[in-house]
C-alpha positions as CSV (number, residue, x, y, z in Angstrom):
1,X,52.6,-16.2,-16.2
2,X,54.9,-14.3,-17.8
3,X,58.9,-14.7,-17.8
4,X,61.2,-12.8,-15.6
5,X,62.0,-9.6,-17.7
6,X,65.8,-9.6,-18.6
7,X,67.4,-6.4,-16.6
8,X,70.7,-5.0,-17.3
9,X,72.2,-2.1,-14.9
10,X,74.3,0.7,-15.5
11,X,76.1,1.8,-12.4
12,X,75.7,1.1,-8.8
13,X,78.6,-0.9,-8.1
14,X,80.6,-1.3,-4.8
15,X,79.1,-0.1,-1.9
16,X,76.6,2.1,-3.4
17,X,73.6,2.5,-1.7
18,X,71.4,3.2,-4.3
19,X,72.8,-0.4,-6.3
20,X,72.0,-1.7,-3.0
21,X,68.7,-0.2,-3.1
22,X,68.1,-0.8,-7.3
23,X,68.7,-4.7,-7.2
24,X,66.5,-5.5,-4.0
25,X,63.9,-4.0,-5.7
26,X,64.2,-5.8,-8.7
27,X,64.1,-9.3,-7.6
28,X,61.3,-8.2,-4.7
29,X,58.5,-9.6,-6.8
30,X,60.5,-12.3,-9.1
31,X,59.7,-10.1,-12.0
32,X,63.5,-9.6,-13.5
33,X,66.6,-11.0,-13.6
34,X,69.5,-9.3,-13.3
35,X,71.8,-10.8,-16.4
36,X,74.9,-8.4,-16.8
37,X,75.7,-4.8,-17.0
38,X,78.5,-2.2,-16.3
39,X,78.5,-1.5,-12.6
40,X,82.2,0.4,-12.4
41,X,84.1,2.2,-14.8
42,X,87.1,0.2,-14.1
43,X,86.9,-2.6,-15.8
44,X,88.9,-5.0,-13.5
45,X,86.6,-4.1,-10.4
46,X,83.7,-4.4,-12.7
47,X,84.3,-8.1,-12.8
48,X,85.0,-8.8,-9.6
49,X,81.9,-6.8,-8.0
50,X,79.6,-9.0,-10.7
51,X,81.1,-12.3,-9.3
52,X,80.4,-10.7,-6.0
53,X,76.8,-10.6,-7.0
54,X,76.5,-14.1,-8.7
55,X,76.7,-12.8,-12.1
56,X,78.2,-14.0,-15.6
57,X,81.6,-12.2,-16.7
58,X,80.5,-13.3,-19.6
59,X,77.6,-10.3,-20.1
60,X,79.6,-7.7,-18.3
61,X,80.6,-5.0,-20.7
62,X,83.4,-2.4,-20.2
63,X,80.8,0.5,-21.0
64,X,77.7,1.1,-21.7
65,X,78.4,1.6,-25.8
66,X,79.9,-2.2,-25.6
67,X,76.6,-3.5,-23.6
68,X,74.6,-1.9,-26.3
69,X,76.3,-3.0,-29.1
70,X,76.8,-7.0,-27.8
71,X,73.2,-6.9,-26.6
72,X,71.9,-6.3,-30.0
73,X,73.7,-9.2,-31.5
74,X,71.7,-11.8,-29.3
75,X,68.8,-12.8,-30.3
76,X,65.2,-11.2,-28.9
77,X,64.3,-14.1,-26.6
78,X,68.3,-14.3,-25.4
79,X,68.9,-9.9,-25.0
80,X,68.5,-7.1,-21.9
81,X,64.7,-5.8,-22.1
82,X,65.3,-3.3,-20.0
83,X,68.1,-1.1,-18.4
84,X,68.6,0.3,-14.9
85,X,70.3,3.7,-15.2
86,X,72.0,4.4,-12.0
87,X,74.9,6.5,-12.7
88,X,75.9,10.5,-11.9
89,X,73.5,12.8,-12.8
90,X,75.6,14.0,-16.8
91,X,75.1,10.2,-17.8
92,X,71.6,10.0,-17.7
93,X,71.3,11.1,-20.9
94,X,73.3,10.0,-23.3
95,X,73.2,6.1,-21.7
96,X,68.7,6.9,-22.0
97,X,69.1,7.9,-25.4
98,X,71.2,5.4,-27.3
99,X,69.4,2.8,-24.9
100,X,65.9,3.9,-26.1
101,X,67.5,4.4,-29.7
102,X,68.2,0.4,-29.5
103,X,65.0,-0.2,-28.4
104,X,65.5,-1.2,-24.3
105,X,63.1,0.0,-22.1
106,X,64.9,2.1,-19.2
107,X,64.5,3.0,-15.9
108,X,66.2,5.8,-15.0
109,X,67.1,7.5,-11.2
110,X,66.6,11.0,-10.9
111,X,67.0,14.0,-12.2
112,X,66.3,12.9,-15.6
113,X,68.9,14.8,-17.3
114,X,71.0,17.9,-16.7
115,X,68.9,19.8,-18.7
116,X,65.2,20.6,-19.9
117,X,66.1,20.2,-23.3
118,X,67.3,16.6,-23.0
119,X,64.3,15.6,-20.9
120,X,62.3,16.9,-23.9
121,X,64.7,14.7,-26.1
122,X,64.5,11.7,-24.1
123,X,60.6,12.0,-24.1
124,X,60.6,12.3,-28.1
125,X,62.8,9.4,-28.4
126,X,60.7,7.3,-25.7
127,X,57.3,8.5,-27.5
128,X,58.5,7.2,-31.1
129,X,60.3,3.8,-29.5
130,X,57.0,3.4,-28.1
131,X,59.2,1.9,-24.8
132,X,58.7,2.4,-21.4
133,X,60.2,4.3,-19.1
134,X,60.2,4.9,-15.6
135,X,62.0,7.5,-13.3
136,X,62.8,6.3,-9.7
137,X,60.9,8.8,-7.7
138,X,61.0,6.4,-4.8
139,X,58.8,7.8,-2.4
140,X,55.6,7.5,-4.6
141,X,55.8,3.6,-3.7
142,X,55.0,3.8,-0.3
143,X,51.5,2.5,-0.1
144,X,50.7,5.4,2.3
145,X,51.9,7.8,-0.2
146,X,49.2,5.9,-2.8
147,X,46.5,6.2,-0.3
148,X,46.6,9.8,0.2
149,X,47.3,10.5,-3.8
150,X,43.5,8.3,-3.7
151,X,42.1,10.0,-0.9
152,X,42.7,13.2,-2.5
153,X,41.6,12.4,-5.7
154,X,38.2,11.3,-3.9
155,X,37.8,14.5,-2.9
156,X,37.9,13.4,1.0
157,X,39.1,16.8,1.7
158,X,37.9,18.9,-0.2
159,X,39.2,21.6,-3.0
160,X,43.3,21.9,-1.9
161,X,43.9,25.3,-0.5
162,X,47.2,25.1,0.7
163,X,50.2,22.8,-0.1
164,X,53.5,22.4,2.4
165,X,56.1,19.8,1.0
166,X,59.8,19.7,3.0
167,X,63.3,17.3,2.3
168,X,65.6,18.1,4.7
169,X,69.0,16.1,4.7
170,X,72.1,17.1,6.7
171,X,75.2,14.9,5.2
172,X,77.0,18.0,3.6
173,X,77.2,19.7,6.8
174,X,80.6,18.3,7.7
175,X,81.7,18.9,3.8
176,X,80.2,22.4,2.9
177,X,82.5,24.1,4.8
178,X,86.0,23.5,3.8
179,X,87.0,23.9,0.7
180,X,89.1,21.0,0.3
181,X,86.4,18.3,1.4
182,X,83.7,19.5,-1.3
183,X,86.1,17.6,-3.9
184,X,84.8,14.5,-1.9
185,X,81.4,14.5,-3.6
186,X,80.5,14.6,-7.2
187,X,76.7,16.2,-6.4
188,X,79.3,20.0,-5.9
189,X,80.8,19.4,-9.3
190,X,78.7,20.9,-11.9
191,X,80.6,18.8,-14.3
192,X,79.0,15.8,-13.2
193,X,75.6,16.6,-11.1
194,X,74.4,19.3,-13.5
195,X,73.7,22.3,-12.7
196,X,71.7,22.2,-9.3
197,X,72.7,20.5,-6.3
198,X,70.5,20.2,-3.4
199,X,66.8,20.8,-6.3
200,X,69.1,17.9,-8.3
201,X,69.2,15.2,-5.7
202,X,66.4,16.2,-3.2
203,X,64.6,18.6,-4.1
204,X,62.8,17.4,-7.2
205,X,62.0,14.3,-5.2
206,X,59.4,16.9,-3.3
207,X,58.0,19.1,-6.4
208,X,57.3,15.2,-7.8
209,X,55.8,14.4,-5.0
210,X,53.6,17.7,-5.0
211,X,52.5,17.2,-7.9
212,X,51.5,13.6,-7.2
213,X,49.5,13.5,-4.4
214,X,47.2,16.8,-5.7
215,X,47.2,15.7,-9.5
216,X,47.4,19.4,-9.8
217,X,50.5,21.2,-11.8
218,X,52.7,24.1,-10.6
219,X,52.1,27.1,-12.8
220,X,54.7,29.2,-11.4
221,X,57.5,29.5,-8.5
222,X,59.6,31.6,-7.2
223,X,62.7,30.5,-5.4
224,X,65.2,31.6,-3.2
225,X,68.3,29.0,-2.9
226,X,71.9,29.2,-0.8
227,X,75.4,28.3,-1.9
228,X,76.6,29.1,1.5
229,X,80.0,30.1,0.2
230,X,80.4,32.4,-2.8
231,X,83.5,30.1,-4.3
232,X,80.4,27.0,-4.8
233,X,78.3,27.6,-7.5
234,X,76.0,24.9,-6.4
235,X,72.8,25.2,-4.5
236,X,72.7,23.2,-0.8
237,X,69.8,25.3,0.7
238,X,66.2,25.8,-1.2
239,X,63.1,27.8,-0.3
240,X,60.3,27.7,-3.1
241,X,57.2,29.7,-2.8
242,X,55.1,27.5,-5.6
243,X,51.2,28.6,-7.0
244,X,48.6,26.4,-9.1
245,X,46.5,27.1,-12.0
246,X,43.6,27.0,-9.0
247,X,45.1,29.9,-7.4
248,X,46.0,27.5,-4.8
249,X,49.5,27.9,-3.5
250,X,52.2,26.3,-1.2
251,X,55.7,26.0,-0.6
252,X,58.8,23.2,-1.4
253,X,61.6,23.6,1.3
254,X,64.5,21.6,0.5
255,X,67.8,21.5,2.1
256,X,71.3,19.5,2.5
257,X,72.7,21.7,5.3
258,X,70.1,21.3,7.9
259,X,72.2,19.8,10.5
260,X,71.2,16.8,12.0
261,X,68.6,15.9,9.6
262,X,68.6,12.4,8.0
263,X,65.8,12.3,5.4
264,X,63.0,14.2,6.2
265,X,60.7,14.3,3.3
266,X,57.2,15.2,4.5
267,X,54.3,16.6,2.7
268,X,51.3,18.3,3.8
269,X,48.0,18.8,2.2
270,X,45.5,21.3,3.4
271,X,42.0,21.2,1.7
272,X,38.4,22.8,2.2
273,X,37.2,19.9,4.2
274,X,40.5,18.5,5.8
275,X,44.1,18.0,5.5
276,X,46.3,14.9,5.0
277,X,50.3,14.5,6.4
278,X,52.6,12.1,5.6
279,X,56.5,12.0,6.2
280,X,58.8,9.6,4.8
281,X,60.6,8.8,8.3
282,X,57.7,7.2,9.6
283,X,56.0,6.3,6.2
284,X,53.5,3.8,8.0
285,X,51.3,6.3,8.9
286,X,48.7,8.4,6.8
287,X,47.7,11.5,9.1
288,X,44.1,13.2,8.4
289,X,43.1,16.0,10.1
290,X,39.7,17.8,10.0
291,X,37.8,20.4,12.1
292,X,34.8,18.1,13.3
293,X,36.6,14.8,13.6
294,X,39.5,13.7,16.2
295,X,42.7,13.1,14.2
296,X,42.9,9.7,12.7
297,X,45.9,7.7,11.7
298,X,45.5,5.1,8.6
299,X,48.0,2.6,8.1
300,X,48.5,0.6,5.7
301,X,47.1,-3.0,5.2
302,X,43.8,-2.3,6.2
303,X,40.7,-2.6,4.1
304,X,39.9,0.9,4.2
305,X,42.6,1.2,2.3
306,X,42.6,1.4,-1.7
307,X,43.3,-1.1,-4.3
308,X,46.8,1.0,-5.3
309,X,47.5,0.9,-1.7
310,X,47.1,-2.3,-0.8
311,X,48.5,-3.3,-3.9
312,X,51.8,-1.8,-2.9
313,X,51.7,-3.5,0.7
314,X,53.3,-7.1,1.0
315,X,53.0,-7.5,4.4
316,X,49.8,-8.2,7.2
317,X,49.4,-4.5,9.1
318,X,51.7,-4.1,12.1
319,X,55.0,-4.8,10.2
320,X,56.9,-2.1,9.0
321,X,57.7,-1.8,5.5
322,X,60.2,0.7,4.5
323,X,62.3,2.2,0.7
324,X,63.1,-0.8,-0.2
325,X,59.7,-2.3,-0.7
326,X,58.9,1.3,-2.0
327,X,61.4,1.0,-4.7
328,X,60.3,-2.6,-5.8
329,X,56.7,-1.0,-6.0
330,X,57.7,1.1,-8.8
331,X,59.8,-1.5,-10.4
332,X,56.8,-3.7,-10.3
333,X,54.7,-1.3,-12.1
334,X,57.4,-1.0,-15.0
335,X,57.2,-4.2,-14.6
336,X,53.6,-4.8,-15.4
337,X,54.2,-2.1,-18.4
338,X,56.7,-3.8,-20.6
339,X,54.6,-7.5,-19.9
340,X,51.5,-5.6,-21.8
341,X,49.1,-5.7,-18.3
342,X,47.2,-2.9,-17.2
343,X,48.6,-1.1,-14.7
344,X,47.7,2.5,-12.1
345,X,49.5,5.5,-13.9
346,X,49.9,6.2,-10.1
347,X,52.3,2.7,-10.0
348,X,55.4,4.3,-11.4
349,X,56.5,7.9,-12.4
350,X,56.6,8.4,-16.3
351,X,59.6,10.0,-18.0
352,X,56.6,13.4,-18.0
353,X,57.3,13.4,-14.5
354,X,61.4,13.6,-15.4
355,X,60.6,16.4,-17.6
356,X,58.6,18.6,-15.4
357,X,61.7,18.0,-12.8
358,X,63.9,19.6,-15.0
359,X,61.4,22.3,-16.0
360,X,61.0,22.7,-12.4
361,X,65.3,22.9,-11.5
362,X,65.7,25.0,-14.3
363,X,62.9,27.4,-13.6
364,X,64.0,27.2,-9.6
365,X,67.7,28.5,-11.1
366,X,66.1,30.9,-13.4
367,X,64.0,33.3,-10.2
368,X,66.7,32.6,-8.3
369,X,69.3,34.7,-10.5
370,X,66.9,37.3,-11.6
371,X,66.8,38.0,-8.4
372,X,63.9,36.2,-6.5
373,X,61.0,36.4,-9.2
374,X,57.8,34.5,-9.9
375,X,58.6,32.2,-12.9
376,X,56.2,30.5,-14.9
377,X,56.3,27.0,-15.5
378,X,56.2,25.1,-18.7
379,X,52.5,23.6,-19.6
């Protein structure tokens, strides 16, 4: 059996939910151990939270330059393998890129980068490291999310006709609309989320998931997003109109402003013989619809389920199982990537999948500013 990989983490300190979300996962299937890091820019309060946590001060660097550069003086069997990249959107790259330079493998939350370009770098770097690399599109671990990615591979229904993918959140209702409370967040300061908003945080999570479950690419879009208020120059509202090389064609609604929404992420699947739903608020159920069956509900667990799925289930059918356990399915599969063992591409997203999100927020930005156009994607 192997050792517990050695995981550093950069960012997620405090009351962070996704450092919450990142370290659960990691020690879900005894697979890392979580040896030092930089989880605060403040030094002081970088400390303390790491003796919060049960950590060493000892391998708890001031910034990420120092962690690299310390790291690299241990020996192999003593060093970080890999590094958890949870920090604002403008530090993805440059922590990915001198992290794959010194030879870590990453995992990296999403988007990728700020821009297309340094996806494209990132991917160069990553291809001649020969390291992996894994970008925490979380909703692909749900096991339900697996099984319909299967199903549709299987052909159960059909050649897809029609795709309907939605992520609807509400929590900058309250902020949006006075000027003074948008300084609150760093996702409305280009500076520091890039330049996309709403397609930045939520918004990819959908195209990624789009492209997932139909193992089909978008060929072209054409978007029409919302600022709300002319003095933001970030996008909060997004309606994408998307097409596929099979002339199939759909649509990615994505939005931060829908009041009253938590985290509605829901995709549907239309095909020639049936159709498959699936929303992440009640993630334990698989809906397939046709039009000579009654509607059936698959859950997971069950042994009509497929070997990704039930891979990805922990528990016997009937108890819930929720982000948390979708998370640790995709750190799993990194896992089972750096040990050397064969693993389902389907287990984690790839740093591809990082690129075509930025190819995907850049493109969204692009028909939006021409003036609502079709857009073709990169191939």
């Amino acid at each position: 059996m192997s050792k517990k990989i050695r995981l550093g983490i950069l960012g997620g300190g405090g009351n962070s939910l996704i450092g919450v979300l990142h370290r659960i996962a990691a020690n879900m299937f005894d697979k890392y151990e979580i040896v030092g890091g930089v989880f605060n820019p403040n030094f002081d309060e970088n400390i303390t939270f790491a003796k919060t946590i049960g950590l060493n001060s000892s391998r708890v660097y001031k910034d990420y330059e120092t962690l690299i550069s310390e790291e690299c003086k241990l020996d192999s069997s003593e060093r970080m393998q890999a590094i958890s990249v949870l920090t604002p959107n403008f530090l993805h790259y440059p922590m990915a890129k001198q992290l794959l330079e010194n030879d870590f493998h990453v995992i990296c939350e999403k988007p990728l980068t700020i821009s297309y370009q340094e996806a494209l770098d990132l991917k160069r770097i990553k291809e001649e490291k020969n390291a992996v690399f894994g970008v925490t599109h979380t909703y692909t671990g749900y096991p339900m999310v697996r099984q319909m990615t299967k199903m549709i591979s299987d052909g159960i229904i059909g050649k897809i006709q029609k795709v309907d993918a939605q992520y609807l959140q509400g929590w900058l209702n309250p902020i949006i609309h006075e000027k003074d409370k948008r300084s609150s967040t760093w996702r409305l300061d280009p500076e520091k989320s890039g330049p996309s908003c709403c397609l930045g945080d939520i918004g990819t999570h959908a195209f990624n998931m789009v492209e997932l479950v139909t193992g089909m690419k978008v060929n072209k879009l054409l978007a029409d997003l919302n600022t709300l208020y002319e003095d933001n120059p970030m996008d909060i509202d997004a309606n994408i109109l998307i097409q596929f090389s099979n002339n199939a064609k759909g649509t990615i609604r994505s939005s931060q402003i829908a009041t009253g929404e938590e985290n509605n992420i829901r995709i549907n699947v239309y095909g020639s013989k049936g159709a498959l739903k699936w929303e992440q608020e009640n993630p334990n159920y698989l809906y397939h619809l046709s039009d000579d069956k009654p509607l059936q509900v698959l859950k997971p667990g069950h042994l009509y389920n497929s070997d990704i799925s039930l891979d990805g289930t922990k528990l016997p059918p009937g108890h819930p199982e929720g982000i948390f356990d979708a998370m640790g399915n995709i750190y799993k599969g990194v896992a089972r990537a750096i040990n050397g063992e064969s693993f389902d591409k389907a287990e984690f997203p790839p740093i591809e999948d990082g690129v075509r999100g930025m190819d995907f927020i850049e493109k969204a930005l692009e028909s939006n500013s021409k003036g609502n156009v079709w857009v073709e994607l990169n191939k």
